[in-house]
C-alpha positions as CSV (number, residue, x, y, z in Angstrom):
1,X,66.5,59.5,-74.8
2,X,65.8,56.3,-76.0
3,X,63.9,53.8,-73.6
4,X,62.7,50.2,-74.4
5,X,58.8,50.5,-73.5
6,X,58.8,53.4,-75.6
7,X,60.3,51.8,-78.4
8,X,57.5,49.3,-77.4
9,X,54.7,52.1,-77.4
10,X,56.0,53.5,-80.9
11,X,55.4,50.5,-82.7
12,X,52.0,49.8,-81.0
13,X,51.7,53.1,-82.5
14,X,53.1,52.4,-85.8
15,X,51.1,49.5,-86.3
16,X,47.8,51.2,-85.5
17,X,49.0,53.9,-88.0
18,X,48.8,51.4,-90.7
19,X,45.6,49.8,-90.0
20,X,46.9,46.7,-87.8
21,X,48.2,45.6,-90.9
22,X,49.2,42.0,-91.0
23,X,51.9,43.3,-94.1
24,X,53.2,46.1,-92.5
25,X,54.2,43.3,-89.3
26,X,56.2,41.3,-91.7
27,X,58.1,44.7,-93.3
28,X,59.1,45.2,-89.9
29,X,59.9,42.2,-88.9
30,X,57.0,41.6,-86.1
31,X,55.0,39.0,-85.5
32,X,51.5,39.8,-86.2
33,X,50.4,37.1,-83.8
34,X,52.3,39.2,-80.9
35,X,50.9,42.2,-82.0
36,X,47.8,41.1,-81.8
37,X,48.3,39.7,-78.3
38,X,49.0,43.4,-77.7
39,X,46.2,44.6,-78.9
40,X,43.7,42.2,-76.7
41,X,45.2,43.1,-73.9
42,X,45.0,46.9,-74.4
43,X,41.2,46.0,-74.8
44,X,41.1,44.8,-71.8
45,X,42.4,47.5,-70.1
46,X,39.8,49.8,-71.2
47,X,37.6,47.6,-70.3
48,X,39.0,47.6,-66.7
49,X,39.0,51.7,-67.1
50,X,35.6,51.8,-67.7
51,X,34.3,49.6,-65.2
52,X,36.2,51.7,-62.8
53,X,34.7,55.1,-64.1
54,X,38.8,56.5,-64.9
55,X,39.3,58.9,-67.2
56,X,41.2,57.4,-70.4
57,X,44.0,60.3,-71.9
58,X,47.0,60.1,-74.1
59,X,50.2,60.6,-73.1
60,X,50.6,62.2,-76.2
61,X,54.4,63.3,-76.5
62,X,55.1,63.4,-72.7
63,X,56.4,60.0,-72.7
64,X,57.8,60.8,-68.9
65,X,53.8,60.1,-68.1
66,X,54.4,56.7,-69.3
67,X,57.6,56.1,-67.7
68,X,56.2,57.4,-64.3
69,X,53.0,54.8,-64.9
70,X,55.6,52.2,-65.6
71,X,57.8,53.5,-62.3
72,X,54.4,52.9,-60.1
73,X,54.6,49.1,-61.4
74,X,57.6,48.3,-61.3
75,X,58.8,50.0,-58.3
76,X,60.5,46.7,-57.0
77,X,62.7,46.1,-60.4
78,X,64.4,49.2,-60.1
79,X,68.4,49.8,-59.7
80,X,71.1,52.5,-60.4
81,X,74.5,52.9,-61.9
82,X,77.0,51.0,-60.1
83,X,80.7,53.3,-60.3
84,X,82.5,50.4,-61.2
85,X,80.2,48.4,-63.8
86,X,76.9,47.8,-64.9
87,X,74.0,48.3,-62.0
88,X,72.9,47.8,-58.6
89,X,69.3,46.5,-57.6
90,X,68.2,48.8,-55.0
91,X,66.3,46.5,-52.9
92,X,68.8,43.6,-52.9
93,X,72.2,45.3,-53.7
94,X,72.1,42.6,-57.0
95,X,74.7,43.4,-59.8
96,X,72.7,43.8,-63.1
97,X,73.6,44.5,-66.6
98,X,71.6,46.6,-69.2
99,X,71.2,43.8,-72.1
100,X,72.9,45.1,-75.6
101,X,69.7,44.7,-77.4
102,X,68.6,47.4,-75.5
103,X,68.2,50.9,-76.3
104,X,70.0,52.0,-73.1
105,X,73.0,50.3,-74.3
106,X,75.5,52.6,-74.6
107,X,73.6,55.3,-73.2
108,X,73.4,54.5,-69.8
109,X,71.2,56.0,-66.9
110,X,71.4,56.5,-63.2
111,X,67.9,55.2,-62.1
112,X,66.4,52.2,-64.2
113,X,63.3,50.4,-64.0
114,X,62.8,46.6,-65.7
115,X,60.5,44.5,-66.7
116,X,62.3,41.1,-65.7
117,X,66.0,39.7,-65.7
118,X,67.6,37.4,-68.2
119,X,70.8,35.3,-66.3
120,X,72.9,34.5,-69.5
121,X,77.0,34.9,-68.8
122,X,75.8,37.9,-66.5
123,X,72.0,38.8,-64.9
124,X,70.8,41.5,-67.6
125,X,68.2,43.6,-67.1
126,X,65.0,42.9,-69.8
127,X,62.6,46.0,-70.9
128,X,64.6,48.6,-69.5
129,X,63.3,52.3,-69.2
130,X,65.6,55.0,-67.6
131,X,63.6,57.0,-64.3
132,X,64.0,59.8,-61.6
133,X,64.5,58.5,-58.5
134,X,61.6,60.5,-57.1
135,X,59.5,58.8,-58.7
136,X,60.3,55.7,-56.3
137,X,59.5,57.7,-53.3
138,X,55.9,59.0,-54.6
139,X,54.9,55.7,-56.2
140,X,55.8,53.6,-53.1
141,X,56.2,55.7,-49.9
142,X,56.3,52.8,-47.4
143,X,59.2,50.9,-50.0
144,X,61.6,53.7,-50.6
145,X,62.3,57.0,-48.5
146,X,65.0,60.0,-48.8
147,X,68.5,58.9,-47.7
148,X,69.8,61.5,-45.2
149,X,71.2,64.2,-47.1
150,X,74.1,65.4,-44.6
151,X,77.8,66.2,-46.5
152,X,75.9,65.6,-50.1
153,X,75.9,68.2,-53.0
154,X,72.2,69.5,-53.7
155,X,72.2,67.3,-56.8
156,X,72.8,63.8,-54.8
157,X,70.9,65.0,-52.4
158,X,67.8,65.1,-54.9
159,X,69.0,61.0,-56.6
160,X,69.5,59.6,-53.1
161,X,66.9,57.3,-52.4
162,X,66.8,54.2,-49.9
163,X,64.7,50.7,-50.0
164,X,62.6,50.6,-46.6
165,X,62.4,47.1,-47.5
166,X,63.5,43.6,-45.7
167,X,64.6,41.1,-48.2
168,X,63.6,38.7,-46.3
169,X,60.2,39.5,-46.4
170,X,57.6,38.0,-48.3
171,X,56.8,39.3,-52.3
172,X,53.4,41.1,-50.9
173,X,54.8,42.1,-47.5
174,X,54.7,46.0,-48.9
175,X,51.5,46.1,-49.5
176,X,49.2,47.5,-46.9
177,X,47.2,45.3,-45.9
178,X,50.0,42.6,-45.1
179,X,52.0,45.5,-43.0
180,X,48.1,46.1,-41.2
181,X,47.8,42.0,-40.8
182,X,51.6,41.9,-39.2
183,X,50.9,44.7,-37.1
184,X,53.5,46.9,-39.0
185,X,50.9,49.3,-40.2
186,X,50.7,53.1,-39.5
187,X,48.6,55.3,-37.5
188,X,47.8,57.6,-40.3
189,X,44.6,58.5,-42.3
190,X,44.4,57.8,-45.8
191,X,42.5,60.7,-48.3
């Protein structure tokens, strides 16, 4: 299935390939200069990595890795198919449209994560990579939990996921340490 940070990642990859050729930009209609923005700031991600002792690996084909990575980030732009058109946001209920310049379009998925929206005629989604709704759940337990599951078929069951979040809560209000500074934080241990 095609998804638009892959499509991203494969001409990272591409470019590499031929060198970081400045040519090989203007064959393929890219601007080198953006390519090179790329390319700083994946240096400075390793450099990050290695200050922080993690391990750097490939993804290699498994490009569900790299979506699940993306999930973790993006965990707040996420929505899902809406029956009658377009999508949802699941934290604020927003109506969203996959953008046609996307590779989505026309292929649409359940459970979406984006990089930002575009308001045109319509809100559109920008950067759009198609997820599984667990992912939600594991990357942001105190955001999203498992709707009840009464009277649903075993495969709704497994997509159904809720926000545990108050829109009218602050942008940072998930985080931890503003749920331990409100008094909203948990009695558990962390490993």
């Amino acid at each position: 299935m095609h998804q638009d940070h892959i499509t991203l990642l494969n001409v990272y990859n591409g470019w590499k390939a031929s060198g970081f050729s400045t040519p090989w930009c203007f064959e393929n209609f890219i601007q080198p200069r953006n390519m090179q923005r790329v390319k700083d700031v994946r240096q400075q991600l390793l450099q990050l990595m290695a200050r922080h002792k993690h391990n750097l690996t490939s993804c290699g084909r498994n490009t569900q890795k790299v979506r699940q990575a993306l999930c973790s980030g993006f965990f707040r732009n996420s929505a899902r198919k809406d029956p009658s058109e377009g999508y949802k946001t699941l934290v604020e209920g927003t109506p969203v449209f996959l953008h046609p310049s996307s590779a989505l379009f026309g292929k649409p998925s359940e459970h979406v994560i984006y990089q930002s929206l575009v308001e045109t005629t319509k809100e559109y989604m920008h950067c759009v990579s198609a997820i599984e709704p667990k992912w939600l759940v594991e990357a942001a337990p105190t955001f999203f939990k498992v709707a009840p599951t009464d009277r649903l078929s075993q495969r709704k069951r497994a997509e159904r996921i809720q926000p545990l979040h108050n829109k009218f809560a602050g942008e940072d209000d998930w985080r931890l340490s503003a749920q331990k500074r409100q008094g909203r934080g948990g009695g558990g241990t962390w490993g």
